[in-house]
C-alpha positions as CSV (number, residue, x, y, z in Angstrom):
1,X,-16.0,12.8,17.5
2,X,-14.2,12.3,14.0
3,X,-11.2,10.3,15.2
4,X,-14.1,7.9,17.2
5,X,-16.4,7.8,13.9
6,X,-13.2,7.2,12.3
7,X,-11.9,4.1,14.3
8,X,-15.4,2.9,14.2
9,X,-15.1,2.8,10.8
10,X,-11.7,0.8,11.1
11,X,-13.1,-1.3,13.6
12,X,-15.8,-2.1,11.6
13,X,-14.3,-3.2,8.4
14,X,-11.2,-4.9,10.3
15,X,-14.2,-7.4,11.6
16,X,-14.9,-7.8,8.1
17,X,-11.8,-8.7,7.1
18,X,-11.1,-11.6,10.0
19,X,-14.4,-13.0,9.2
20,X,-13.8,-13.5,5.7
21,X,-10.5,-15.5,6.6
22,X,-12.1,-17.4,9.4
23,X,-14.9,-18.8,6.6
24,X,-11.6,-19.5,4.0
25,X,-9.9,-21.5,7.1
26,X,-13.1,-23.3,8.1
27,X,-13.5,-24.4,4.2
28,X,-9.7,-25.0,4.2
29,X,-10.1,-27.9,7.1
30,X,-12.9,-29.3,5.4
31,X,-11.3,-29.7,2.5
32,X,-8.6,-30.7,4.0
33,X,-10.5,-33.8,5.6
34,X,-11.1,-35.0,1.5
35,X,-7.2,-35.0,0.3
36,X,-5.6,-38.6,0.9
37,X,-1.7,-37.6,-0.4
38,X,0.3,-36.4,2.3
39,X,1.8,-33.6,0.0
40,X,-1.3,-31.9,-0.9
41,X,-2.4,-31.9,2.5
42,X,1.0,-31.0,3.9
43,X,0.5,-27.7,1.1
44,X,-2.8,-26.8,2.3
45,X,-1.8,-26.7,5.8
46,X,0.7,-24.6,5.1
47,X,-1.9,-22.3,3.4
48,X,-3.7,-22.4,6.2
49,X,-1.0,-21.2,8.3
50,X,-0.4,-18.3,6.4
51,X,-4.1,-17.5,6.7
52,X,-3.9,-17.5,10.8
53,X,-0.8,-15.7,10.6
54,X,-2.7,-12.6,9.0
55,X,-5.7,-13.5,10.9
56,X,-3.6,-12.8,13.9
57,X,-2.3,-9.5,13.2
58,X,-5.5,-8.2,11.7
59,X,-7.0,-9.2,15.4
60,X,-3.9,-6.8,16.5
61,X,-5.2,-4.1,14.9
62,X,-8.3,-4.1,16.1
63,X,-7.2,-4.6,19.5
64,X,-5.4,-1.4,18.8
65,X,-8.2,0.1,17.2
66,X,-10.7,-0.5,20.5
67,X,-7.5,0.3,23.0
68,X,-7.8,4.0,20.8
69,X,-11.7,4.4,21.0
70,X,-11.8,3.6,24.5
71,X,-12.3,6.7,25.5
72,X,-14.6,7.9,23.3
73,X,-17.4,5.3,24.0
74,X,-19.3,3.8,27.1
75,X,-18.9,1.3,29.1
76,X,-21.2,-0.7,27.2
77,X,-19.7,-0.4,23.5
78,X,-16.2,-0.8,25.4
79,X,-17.2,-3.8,26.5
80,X,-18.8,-5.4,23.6
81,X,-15.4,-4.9,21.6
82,X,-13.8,-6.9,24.0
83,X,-16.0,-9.5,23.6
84,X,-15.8,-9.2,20.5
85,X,-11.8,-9.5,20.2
86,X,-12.3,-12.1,22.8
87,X,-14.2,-14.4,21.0
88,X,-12.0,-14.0,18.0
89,X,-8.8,-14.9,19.9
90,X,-10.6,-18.0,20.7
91,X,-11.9,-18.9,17.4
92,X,-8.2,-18.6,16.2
93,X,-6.7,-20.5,19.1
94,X,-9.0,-23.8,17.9
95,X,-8.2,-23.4,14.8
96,X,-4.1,-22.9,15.7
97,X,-5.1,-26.5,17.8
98,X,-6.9,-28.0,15.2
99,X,-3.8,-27.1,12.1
100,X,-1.3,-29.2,15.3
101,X,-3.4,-32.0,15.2
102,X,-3.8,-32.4,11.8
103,X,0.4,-31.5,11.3
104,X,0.6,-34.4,13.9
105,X,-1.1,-36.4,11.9
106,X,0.6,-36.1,8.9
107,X,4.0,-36.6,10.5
108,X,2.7,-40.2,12.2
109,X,1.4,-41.2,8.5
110,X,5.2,-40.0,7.4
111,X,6.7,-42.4,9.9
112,X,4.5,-45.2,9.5
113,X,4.8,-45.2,5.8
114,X,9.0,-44.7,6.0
115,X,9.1,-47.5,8.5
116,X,7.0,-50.4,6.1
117,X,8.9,-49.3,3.1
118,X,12.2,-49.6,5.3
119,X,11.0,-52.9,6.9
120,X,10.0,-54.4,3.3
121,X,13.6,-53.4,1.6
122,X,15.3,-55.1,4.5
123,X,13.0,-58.3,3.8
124,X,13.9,-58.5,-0.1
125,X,17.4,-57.6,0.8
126,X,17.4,-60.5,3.4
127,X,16.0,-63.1,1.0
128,X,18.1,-61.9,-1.9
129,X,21.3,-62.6,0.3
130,X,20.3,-66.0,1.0
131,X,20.0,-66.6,-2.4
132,X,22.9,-65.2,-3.4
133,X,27.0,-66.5,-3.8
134,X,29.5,-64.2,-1.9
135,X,30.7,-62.9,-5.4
136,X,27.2,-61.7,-6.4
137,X,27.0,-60.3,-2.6
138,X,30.1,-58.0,-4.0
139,X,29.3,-57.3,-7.3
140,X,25.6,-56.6,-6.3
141,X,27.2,-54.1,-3.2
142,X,29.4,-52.8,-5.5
143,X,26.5,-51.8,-7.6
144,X,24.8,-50.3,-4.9
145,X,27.8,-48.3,-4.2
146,X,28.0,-46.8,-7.5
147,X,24.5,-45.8,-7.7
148,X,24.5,-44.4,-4.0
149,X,27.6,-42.7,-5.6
150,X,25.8,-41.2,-8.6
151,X,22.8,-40.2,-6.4
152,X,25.2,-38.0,-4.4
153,X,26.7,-36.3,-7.2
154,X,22.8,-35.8,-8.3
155,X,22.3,-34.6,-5.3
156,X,25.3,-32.2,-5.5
157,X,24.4,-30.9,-8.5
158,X,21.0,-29.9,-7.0
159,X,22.4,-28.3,-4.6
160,X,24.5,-26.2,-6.8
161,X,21.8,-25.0,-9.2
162,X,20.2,-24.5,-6.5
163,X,22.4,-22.2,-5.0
164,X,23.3,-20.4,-8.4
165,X,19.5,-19.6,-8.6
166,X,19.5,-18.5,-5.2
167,X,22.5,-16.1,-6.8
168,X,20.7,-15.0,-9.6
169,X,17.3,-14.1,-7.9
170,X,19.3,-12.4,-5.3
171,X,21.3,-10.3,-7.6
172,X,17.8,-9.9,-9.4
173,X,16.4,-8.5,-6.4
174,X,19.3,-6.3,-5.8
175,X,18.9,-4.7,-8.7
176,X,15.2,-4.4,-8.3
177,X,15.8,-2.9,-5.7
178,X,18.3,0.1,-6.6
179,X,15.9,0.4,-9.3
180,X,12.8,1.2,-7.3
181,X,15.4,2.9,-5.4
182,X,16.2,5.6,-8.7
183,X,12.3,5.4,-9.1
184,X,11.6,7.0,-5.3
185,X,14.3,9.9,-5.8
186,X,12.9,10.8,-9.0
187,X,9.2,10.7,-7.6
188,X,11.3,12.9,-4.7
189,X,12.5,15.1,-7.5
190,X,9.5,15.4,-9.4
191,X,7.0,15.9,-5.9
192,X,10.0,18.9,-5.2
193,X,9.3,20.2,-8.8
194,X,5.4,20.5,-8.5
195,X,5.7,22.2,-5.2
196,X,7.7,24.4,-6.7
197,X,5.5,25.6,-9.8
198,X,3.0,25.7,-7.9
199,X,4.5,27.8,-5.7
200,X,5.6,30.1,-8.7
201,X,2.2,29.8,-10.5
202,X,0.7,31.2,-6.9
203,X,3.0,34.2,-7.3
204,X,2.4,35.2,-10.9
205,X,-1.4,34.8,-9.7
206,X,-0.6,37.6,-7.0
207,X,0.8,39.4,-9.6
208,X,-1.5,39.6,-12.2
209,X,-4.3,40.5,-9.7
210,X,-1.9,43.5,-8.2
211,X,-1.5,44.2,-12.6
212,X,-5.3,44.4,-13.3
213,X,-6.1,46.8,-9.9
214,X,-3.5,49.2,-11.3
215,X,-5.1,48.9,-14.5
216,X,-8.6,49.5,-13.2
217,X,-7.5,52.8,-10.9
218,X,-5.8,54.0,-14.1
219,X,-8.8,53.7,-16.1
220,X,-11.1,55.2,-13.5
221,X,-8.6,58.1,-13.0
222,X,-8.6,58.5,-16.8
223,X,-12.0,58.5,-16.7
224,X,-12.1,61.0,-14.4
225,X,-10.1,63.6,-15.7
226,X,-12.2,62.8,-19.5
227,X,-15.5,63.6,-17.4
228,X,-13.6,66.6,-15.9
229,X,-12.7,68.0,-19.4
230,X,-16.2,67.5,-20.6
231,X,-18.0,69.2,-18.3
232,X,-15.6,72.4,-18.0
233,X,-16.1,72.5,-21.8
234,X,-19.8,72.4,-21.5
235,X,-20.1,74.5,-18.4
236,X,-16.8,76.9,-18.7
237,X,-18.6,79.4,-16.5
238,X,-19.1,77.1,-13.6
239,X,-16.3,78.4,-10.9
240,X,-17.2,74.8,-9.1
241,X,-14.6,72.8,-11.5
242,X,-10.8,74.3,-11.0
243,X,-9.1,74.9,-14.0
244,X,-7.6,72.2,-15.8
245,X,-3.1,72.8,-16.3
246,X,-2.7,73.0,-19.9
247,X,-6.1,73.5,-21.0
248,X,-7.3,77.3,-21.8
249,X,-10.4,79.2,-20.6
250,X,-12.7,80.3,-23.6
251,X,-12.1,83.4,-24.6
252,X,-14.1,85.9,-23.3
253,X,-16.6,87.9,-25.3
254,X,-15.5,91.6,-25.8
255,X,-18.1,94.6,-26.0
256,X,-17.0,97.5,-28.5
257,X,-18.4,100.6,-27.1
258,X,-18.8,103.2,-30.6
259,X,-18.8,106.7,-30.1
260,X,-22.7,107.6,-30.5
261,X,-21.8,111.2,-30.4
């Protein structure tokens, strides 16, 4: 009964949690709905995403969680948590179908907006030819060149501080890494180190109890013998209490008979 009340308990706040992140992706789209630029909306989707990703293996879980508490409940609990995990499957599948559309629609806006600004450079680029000698066509081409050249090397240099970032984070998280990895063996060392005085602290515990119950049978036997002595010193007539080794009878009282003759 402690394992069910326990997944229960799971169940219970792993509901929570997939609620909470359907409301944020249901306020997401209708946001979403109020962004015009194509990069902030190509962000939030993206955010979204991320959202139904944990969404979907928080609904794991709980599928998990009910497949474990099975038997533990009736038929009728049983089956509510699979309606339950039902209707949250679906709830995330039109979501998943609503983040395609709106990804869909983002792309077409891409491709309608690369193909006017492609179509109106061709149009200035026809009507500047025609107005144009075949020795401004080649210096103007030439010109082109060059700055198609030096948008390559821009682009090349990009690339490559890109990449040498991409070096230095990874060396970064390399030595993050061995670091937390020195922080885990000494955590090791110092979990072994506990144990261990705990361990000894046990024993000297032992051992100060064993200390004080040969202390207290000492002190009982002492008092003893004390109580002994006493009484054979007030009583030295009572043949009861044996004589104590070491420690002489009273001297007994001697009678002088006198010659009454």
């Amino acid at each position: 009964m402690d394992s069910v009340y326990g997944t229960d308990e799971e169940l219970a706040e792993i509901d929570g949690q997939i609620s909470d992140i359907f409301r944020a992706i249901s306020n997401g789209f209708q946001k979403l709905d109020k962004v015009k630029d194509a990069n902030r909306q190509s962000r939030q989707l993206e955010e979204l995403t991320g959202k139904m990703r944990e969404c979907k293996r928080l609904i794991k879980e709980y599928d998990r969680g009910v497949k474990e508490s099975e038997s533990g409940n009736d038929a009728d609990t049983n089956k509510m948590l699979n309606e339950k995990k039902q209707s949250m499957i679906k709830e995330l599948n039109s979501y998943v179908a609503l983040k395609k559309q709106y990804a869909t629609d983002l792309e077409n806006k891409r491709v309608d907006l690369f193909d006017m600004a492609a179509e109106g450079i061709g149009e200035d680029n026809g009507l500047l030819a025609s107005s144009m000698t075949n020795e401004q066509l080649l210096d103007h081409g030439n010109r082109m060149m060059d700055e198609t050249d030096q948008a390559i090397e821009r682009s090349k240099k990009t690339v490559q501080e890109t990449i040498n970032v991409g070096t230095e984070t990874a060396d970064a998280l390399k030595a993050q890494t061995e670091q937390m990895s020195r922080v885990v063996n000494e955590l090791d060392s110092i979990h072994f180190s506990i144990k261990k005085a705990s361990k000894l602290v046990k024993e000297i515990g032992r051992q100060v109890a064993t200390d004080r119950c040969i202390m207290a049978l000492l002190f009982l036997i002492v008092v003893g013998v004390i109580a002994i002595i006493i009484v054979k010193l007030v009583h030295p007539n009572n043949k009861d209490i044996a004589d104590i080794p070491g420690l002489a009878p009273p001297a007994q009282t001697r009678k002088l008979l006198w010659d009454t003759r």
